[in-house]
C-alpha positions in Angstrom: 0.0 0.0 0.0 1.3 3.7 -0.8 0.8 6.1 1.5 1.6 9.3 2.0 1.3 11.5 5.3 0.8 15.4 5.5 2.5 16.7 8.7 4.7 13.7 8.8 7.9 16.1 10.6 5.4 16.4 13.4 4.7 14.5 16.9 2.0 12.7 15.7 2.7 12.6 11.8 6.5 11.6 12.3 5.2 7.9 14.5 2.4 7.6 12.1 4.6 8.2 9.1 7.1 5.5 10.9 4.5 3.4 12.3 3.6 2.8 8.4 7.0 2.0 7.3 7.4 -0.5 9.8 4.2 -2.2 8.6 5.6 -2.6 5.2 3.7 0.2 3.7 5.3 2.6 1.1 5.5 5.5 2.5 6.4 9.7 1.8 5.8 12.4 3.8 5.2 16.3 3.2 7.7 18.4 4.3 8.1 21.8 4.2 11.4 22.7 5.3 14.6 21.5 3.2 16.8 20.1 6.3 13.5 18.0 7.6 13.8 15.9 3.6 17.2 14.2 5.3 15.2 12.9 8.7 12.3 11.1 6.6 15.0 9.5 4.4 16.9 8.4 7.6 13.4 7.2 8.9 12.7 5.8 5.4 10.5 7.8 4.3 10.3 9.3 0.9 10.3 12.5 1.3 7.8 14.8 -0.5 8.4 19.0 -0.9 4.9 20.8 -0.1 5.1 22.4 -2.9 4.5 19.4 -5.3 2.2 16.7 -2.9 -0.9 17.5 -4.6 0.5 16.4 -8.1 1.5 13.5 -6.8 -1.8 12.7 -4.8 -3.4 9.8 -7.6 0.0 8.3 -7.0 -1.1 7.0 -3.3 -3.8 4.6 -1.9 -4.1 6.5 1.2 -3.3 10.1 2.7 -2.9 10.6 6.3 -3.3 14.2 7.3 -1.9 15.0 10.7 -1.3 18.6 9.9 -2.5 21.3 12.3 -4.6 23.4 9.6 -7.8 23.9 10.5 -9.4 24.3 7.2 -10.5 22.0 3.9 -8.1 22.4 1.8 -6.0 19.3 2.2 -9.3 17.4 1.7 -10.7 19.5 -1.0 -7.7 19.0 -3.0 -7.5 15.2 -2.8 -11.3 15.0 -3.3 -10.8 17.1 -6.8 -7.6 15.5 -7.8 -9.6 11.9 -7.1 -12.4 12.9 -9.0 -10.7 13.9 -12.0 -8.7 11.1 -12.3 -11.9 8.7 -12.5 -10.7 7.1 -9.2 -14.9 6.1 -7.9 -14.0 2.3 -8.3 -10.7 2.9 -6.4 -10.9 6.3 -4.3 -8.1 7.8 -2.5 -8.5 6.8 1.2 -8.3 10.0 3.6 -7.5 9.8 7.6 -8.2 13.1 9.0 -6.9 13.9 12.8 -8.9 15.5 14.8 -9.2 15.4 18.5 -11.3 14.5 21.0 -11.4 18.4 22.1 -14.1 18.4 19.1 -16.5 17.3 22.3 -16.4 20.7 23.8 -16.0 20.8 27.5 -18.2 19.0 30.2 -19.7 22.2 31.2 -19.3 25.6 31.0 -17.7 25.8 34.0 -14.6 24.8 32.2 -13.2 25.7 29.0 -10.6 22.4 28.6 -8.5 24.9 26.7 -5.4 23.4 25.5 -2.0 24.4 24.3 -1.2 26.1 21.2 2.0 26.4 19.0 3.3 29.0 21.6 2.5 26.7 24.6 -0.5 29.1 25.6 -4.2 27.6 26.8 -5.9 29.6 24.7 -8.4 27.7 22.6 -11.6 28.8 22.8 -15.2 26.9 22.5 -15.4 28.3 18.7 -11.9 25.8 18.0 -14.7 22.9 18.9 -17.6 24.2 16.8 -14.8 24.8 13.9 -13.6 21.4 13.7 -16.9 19.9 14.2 -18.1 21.4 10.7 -14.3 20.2 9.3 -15.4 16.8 10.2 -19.0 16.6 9.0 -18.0 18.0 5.5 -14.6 15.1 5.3 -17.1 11.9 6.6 -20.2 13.0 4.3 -17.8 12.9 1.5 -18.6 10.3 -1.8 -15.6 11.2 -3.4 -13.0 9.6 -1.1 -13.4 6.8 1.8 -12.9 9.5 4.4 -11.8 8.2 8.1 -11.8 10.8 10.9 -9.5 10.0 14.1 -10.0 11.9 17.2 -7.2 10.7 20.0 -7.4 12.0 23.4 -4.4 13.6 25.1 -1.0 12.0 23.3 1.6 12.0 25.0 5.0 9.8 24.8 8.4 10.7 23.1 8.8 13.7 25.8 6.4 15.7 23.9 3.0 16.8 23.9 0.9 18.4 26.5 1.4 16.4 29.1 5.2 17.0 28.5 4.5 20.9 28.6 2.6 20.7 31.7 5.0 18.6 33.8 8.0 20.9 32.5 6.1 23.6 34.2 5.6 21.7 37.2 9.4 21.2 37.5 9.7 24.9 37.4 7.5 25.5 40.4 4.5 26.3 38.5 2.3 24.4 36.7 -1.1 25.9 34.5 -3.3 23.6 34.1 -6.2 23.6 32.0 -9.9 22.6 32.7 -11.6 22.1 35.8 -10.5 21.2 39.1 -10.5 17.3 39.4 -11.0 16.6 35.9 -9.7 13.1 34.2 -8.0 13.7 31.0 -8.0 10.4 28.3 -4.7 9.5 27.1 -3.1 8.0 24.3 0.6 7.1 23.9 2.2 8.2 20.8 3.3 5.4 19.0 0.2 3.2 20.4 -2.0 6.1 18.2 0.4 5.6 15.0 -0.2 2.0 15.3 -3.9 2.6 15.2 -3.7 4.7 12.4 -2.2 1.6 10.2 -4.8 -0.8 11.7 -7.5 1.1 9.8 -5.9 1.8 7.1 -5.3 -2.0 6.5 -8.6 -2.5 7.2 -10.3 -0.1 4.4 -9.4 -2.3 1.6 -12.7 -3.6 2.5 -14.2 -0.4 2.0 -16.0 -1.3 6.3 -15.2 1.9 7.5 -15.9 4.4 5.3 -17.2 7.6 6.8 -16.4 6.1 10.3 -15.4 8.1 13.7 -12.7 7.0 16.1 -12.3 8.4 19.2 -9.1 6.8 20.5 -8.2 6.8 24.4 -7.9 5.3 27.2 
């Protein structure tokens, strides 16, 4: 299978873009930034420019998009560029992350914000309802088998929030989000990348197209 994952020089799109390797898969990733092309070949991964994945889209089985844009235009392009190549017999398979901050928070006592690029907790219940209309236009899709995933916290790999939030504990102060008592759903890492190939193995059969996952434990 050929496979090729957008944000694939990032947490969760360098395991997953591993995690595929190591099944046997053919795999490229997206990169945008020259010296990043020399870490997917050293992880053996094929290593894609930005600038030129969309031509190369009807090339791949499946496209894994673990980028942080919050828009439709990775999906829009792949739906157009499977369309146009006749592909309804044999559609591109999409795997959109998502999150399971899509749920909103329990009340509205609490925000559950999370952190951003710059480390801040500053997303806002509009982030949910944003992502919530992402998803419905992906899984409602005929064009492509479209596959949302929506992991709880990752952590593993000293990264992620978690990461963030005990490297401010170790600094004497520690911010953290949501309400008082609240239980957070985890999901290692490299346990989510592995998930990500299970399903895509699995869609051959065509049994989850338009399917949900919310991963945690």
């Amino acid at each position: 299978m050929k496979v090729l994952v957008l944000g694939a020089t990032g947490y969760i799109g360098g395991a997953v873009a591993a995690a595929f390797t190591r099944g046997g898969h053919e795999t490229a990733g997206a990169y945008r930034d020259d010296p990043k092309a020399d870490m997917l070949a050293a992880e053996e991964i094929a290593p894609v420019p930005w600038i030129n994945w969309t031509k190369a889209i009807n090339t791949f089985d499946v496209v894994v998009d673990c980028t942080k844009d919050m828009g439709l235009d990775n999906f829009r392009l792949i739906a157009n560029a499977s369309r146009q190549a006749g592909r309804r017999h044999h559609p591109i398979t999409y795997i959109y992350t998502s999150g399971i901050w899509v749920h909103g928070p329990r009340d509205q006592a609490s925000d559950s914000m999370i952190a951003d690029e710059r480390n801040e907790m500053t997303r806002t219940l509009e982030w949910y309802a944003v992502k919530s209309r992402v998803e419905s236009e992906i899984l409602s899709s005929d064009e492509i088998l479209s596959i949302v995933i929506r992991p709880g916290v990752v952590y593993g790999r000293g990264m992620g929030m978690l990461n963030t939030l005990f490297g401010s504990a170790y600094s004497g102060h520690i911010l953290c989000p949501g309400a008082p008592g609240a239980r957070w759903s985890t999901i290692h890492v490299e346990d989510l990348a592995d998930l990500f190939v299970k399903v895509a193995d699995s869609v051959s059969a065509v049994r989850y197209r338009g399917s949900m996952f919310l991963i945690f434990r």
